[in-house]
N, C-alpha and C positions, 0 to 999 in steps of 0.2 A: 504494500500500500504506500500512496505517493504522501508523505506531509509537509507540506511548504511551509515558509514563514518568510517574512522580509525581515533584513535588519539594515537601522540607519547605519553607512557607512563610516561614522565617529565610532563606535563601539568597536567594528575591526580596529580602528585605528589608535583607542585605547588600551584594547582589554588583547590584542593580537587575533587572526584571522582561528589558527590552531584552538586556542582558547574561547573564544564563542563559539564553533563548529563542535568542539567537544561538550561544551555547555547544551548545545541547544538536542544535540544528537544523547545524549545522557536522561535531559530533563527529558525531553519530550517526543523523543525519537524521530526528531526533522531529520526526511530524508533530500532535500529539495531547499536550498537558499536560493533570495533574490535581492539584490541591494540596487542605491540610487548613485550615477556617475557624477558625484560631488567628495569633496575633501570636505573635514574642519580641522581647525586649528581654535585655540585658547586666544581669548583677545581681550582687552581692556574695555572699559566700559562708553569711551570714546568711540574706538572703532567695531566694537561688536554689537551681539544681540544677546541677550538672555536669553537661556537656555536651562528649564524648561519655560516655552514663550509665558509670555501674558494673558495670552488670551482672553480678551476684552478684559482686562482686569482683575480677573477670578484667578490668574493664576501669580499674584505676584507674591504668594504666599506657598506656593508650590513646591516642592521640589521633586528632584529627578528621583525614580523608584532606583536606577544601578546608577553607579556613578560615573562619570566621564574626566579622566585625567583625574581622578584621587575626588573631585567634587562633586553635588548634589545638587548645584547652582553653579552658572559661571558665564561671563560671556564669551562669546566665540564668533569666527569667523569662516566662510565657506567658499569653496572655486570651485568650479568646473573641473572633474579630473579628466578633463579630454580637451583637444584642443578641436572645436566644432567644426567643420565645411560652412560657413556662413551665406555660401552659395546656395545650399539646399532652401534654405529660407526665405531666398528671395521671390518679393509678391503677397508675403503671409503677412499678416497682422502684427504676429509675433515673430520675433526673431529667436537664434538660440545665443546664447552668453559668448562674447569673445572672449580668449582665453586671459586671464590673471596673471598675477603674479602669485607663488605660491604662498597662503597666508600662514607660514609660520616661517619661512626663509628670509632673509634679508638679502635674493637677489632675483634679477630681471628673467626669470627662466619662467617658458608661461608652463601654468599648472597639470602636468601630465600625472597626477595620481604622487603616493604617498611616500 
């Protein structure tokens, strides 16, 4: 039997890929991950966002059920871990994200994952 689960891509990048995969395959017998093509990184309160969000306000008392980088609060910041075809998106409403810079580096390299 197939069991999926998604997970946000900060928790691989906290907790290690090995270490969720064993977690998740242990607790619950997930045979089947899917995650989202973005980075985070840890960020000040200038340049990030709260995490877990606000959510119209209800959540600024919140905190995160596992923790991310040692906290249960924290802001943070997010890239693209691909660098997009920005071609593909031409004519649509939307576009897809140009690539970054990667938000925990202090350098001009755009963000191709972790």
């Amino acid at each position: 039997m197939l069991v999926g689960i998604t997970v946000m891509p900060e928790y691989f990048q906290s907790e290690s890929v090995n270490g969720v995969l064993d977690r998740l395959e242990g607790l619950a017998g997930v045979t089947a991950v899917t995650t989202s093509p973005y980075v985070m990184a840890p960020a000040d309160r200038q340049t990030g966002f709260r995490e877990p969000p606000i959510d119209a306000g209800a959540g600024k008392v919140r905190l995160l059920d596992r923790t991310l980088w040692g906290k249960r609060e924290l802001w943070a910041r997010t890239a693209p871990s691909f660098q997009p075809d920005l071609d593909l998106y031409r004519g649509w409403t939307t576009a897809g994200s140009p690539a970054t810079t990667r938000p925990f580096r202090s350098s001009s390299t755009p963000c191709t994952g972790p």
